[in-house]
N, C-alpha and C positions, 0 to 999 in steps of 0.2 A: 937849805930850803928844798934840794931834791932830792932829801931823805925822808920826807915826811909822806910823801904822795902815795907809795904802794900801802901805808898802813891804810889809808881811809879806801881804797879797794878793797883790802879784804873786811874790811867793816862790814862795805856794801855785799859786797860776796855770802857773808855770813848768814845776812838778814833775808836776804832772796830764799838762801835754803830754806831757813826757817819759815818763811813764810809760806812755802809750798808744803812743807811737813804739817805746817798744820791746815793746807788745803785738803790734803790728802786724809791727816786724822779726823776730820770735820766731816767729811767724804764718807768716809769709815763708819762712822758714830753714825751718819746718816741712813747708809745701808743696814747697819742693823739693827736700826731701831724700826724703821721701814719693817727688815725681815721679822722681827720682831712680833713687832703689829697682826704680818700677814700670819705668824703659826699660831700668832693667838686668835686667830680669826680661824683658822681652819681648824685650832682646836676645838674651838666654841660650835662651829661647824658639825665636825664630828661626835660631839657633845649633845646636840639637839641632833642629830641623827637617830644616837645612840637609843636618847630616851625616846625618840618616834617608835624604833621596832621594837623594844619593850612596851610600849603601849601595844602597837601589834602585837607583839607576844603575850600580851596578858588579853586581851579580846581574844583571841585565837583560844587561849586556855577556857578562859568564860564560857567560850561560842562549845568548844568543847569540853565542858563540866556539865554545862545545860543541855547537851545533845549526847550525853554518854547513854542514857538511858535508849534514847532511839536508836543510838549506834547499835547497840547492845542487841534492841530488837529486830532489827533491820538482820542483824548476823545470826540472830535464833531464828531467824525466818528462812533465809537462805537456807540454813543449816536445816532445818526440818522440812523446805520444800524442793530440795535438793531433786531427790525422787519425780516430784511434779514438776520441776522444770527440765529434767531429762526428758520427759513421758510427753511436755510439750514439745521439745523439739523432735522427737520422735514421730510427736501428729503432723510435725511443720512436715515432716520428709514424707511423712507417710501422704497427708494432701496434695504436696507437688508429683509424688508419682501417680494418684489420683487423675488430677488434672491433668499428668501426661498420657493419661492411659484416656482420659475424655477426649482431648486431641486427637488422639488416635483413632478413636471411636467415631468424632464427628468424620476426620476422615473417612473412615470406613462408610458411613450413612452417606457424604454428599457421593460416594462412590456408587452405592446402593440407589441412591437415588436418580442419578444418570442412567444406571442397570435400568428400573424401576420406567423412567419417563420411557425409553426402548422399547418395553416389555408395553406398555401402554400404547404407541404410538402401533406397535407389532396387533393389539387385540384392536383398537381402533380400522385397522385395516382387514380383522379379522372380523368384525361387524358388520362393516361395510360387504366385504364377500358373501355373509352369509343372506344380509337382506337384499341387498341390489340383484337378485335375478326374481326375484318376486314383484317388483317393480318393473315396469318397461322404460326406456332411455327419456330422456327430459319429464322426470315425472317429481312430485313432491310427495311425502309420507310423514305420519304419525308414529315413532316409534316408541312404547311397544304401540303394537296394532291391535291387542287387547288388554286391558286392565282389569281385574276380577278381586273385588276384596268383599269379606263379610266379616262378620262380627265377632270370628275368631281370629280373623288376623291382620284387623284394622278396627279401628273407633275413629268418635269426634278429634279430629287433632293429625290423626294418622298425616302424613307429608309423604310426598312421591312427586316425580321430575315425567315429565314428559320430552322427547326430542324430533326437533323437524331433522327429515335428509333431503338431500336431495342428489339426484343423478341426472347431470345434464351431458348432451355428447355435441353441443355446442360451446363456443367460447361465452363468456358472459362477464357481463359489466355490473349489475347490482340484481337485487332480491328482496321481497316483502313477504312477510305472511302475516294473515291476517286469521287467527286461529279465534272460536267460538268454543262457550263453554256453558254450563249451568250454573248460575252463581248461587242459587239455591242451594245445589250440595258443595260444592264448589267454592272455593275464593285461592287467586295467586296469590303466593307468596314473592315469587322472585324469579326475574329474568332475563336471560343474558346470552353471551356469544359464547359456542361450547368451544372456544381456547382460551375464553378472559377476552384479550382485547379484542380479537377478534373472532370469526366463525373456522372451525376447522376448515371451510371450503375455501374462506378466503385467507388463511393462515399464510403468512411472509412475505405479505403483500400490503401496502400502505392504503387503510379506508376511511371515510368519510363516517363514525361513528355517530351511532342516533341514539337516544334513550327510549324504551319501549313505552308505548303510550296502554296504561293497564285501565278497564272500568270493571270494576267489581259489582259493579250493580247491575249494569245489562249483559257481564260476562263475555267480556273479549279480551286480545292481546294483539298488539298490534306492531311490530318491527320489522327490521331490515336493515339494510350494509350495502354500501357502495364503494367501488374502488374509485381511487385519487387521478385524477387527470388521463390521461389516454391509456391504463393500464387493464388488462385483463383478464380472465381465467380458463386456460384450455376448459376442457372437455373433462371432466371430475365426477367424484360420487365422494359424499363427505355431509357431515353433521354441519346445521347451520348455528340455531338456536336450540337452547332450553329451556323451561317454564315448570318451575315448583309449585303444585300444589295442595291446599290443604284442605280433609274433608270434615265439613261442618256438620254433618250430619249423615246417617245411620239408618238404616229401614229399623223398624218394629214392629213390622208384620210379616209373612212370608212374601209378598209383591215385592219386591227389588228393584231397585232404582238403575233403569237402563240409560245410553244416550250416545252421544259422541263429542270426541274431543275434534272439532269441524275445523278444515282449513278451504273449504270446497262450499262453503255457505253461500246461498246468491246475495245476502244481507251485508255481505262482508264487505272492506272495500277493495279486498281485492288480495290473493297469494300468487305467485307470481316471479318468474325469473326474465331479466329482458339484457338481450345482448347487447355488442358495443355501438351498434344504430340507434337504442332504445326501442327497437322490438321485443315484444313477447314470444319468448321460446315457447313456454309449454301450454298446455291447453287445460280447462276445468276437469277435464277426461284421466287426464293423469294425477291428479290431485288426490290423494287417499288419507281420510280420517282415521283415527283410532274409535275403538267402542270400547266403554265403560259398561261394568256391573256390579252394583255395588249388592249386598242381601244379607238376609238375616241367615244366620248359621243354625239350625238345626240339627243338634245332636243324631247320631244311631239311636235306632229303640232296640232294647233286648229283650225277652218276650219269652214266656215257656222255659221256662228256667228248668229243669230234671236231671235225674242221675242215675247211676247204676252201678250199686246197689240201689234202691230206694232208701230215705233216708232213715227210713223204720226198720230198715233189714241192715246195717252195717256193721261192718269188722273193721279193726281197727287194722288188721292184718293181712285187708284187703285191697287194694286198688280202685277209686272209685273215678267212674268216668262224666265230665261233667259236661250236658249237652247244654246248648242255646241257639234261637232264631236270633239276627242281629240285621236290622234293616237300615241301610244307610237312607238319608233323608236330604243330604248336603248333595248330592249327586256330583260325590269328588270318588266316590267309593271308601271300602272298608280298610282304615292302614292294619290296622291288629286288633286282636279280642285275644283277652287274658284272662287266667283265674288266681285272684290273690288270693290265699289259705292262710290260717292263723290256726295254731296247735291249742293256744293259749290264750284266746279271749282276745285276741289282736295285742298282744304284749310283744310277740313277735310274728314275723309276717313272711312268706314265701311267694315266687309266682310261677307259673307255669301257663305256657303257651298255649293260645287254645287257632287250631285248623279246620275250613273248612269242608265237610264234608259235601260234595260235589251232588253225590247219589241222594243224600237227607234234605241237605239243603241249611244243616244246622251245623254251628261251632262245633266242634271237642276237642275237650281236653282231660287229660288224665292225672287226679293227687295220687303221686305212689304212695306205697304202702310202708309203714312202719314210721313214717314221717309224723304222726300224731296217736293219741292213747284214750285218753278221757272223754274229748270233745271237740267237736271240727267246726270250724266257722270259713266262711265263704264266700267272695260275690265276683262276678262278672265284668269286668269294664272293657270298654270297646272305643276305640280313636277312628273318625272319619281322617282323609286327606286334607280337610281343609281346616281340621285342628279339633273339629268338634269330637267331645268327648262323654261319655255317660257309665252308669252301673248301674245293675242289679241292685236287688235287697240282698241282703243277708239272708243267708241259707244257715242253717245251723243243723248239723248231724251229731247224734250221741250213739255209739256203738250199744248195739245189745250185749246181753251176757250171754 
């Protein structure tokens, strides 16, 4: 009986293996049917890839079979505007040193311009020296102090400034003027403080600015400037105000339109400088208007036209002197008397000077000689100072034989 017992151990021994051999092959089978599974899924994977970029790939071909032609032209463009697109970069370079040479240039102007306001501030004080001893201390003025236009060198429309000064040799707090005009010939245009915001007299000083009260119909202007709080102005001579205006009308007779640009009117309500008490500095005594004159321009007459030779006696070979009376009438006087000559029927034309004679009392002047052959033609013209200008007739000499 204790022979039998080791056989059924190894029975049991046997079956154990076995049964783990086939945990193990089960195990096995299991994994790779799993792996199995998963390359056929990553096949299938790569498969539907595959054919994604082949469709890509054939859109890409399409996109490009259908765009060959533009391709095509796109590169025949390039290639024939090769040239033009050099020539534009060439402009790009050439505009930027343009532009830096403009730079430069504004440079140079806001440079000039500094120079410039100097040179302004330098004649500003050079105005003032030349007018302020024509004036006496605390006194107000019209600059200019005469105004003189006619009808050579002004019309309806004509524009011109007027400027108040003034020269006070006290200190002062504010100022009015109260300037009169003709609005008849007359109408303002525009008026203001001659530095912009302020009057050059109260220039870098803080003021109480006013707007000028203008009536065009009974012909006044009316302004003035005050400094800010307890502030002052030595003792100065300097431009207050300006006043642009425009003339509406022109004589057409020889009587000429006289008058004045008034700041001294008793009508007025008042010109006027008053110190830091609000007293009045200056008095009506110092107040000086400007005088207007406006006329009709009146050419020179030229009168007694003759020559010498006579015109009946001439050589072509001779030098002919040609006299004239020349009477100014503009009482500006005579600027020049000429003789313009024509060889040629005025095809073309010569001039020569004509002086005059102190003793006669008449022009000459001399056509030399050789300068014409056939036939002479000729006339006289003459310029006043004040632009007016006039001529003779035609003179015509035909040489003998």
């Amino acid at each position: 009986m204790n022979e039998t017992k080791p056989k059924k151990m190894v029975s049991r021994n046997v079956a154990i293996a076995l049964g783990i051999i086939c945990i193990v092959l089960v195990a096995l089978i299991a994994y790779f049917t799993v792996t199995g599974i998963s390359a056929t899924n990553s096949y299938d994977n790569l498969q539907n890839q595959n054919r994604q970029l082949q469709d890509q790939i054939g859109q890409l071909r399409t996109w490009l079979n259908g765009n060959e032609t533009l391709l095509n032209q796109t590169q025949t463009w390039l290639d024939e505007n090769g040239t033009l697109l050099n020539q534009t970069q060439a402009n790009i370079i050439s505009l930027q040193n343009q532009v830096s040479s403009l730079n430069s240039q504004i440079s140079q102007l806001a440079s000039n311009i500094t120079y410039y306001n100097s040179q302004i501030s330098n004649l500003e004080n050079q105005i003032r020296a030349l007018e302020a001893p024509s004036y006496p201390l605390n006194s107000m003025w019209v600059s200019p102090c005469t105004i003189d236009y006619n009808t050579n060198n002004a019309s309806v429309g004509t524009l011109f400034n007027i400027t108040v000064w003034a020269n006070m040799q006290n200190s002062t707090y504010a100022w009015q003027v109260t300037l009169d005009f003709n609005a008849s010939i007359f109408q303002e245009v525009s008026c203001g403080y001659t530095a912009g915001s302020t009057s050059i007299y109260f220039r870098g000083h803080t003021i109480i600015p006013v707007a000028p009260v203008i009536d065009n119909f009974g012909g006044s202007v009316l302004f003035g400037e005050s400094l800010l709080g307890n502030d002052y102005i030595p003792a100065n001579n300097a431009s207050l105000m300006y006043v642009e205006f425009n003339i509406t009308t022109m004589p057409t007779t020889r009587m000429p339109f006289t008058g004045l640009f008034d700041i001294n009117a008793t009508s007025t309500t008042g010109t006027f400088f008053l110190d830091t008490n609000g007293n009045t500095i200056n008095s009506a005594a110092n107040l000086y208007d400007a005088n207007y004159t406006l006329s009709l321009a009146v050419p020179p007459t030229i009168s007694n036209v003759s020559q010498v030779p006579d015109v009946n006696s001439v050589n072509a070979s001779e030098p002919i002197t040609v006299l004239a009376n020349v009477t100014d009438n503009s009482g500006t006087g005579i600027l020049n008397v000429t003789i313009l000559y024509s060889p040629d029927v005025w095809v073309t034309n010569y001039t020569v000077a004509m002086t005059l004679n102190i003793t006669t009392g008449l022009y000459e002047g001399i056509i030399p000689a050789g300068t014409w052959t056939n036939i002479l033609s000729y006339i006289v013209q003459a310029y006043d100072n004040s632009g007016g200008f006039t001529e003779s007739l035609i003179v015509v000499s035909i040489p003998y034989v």
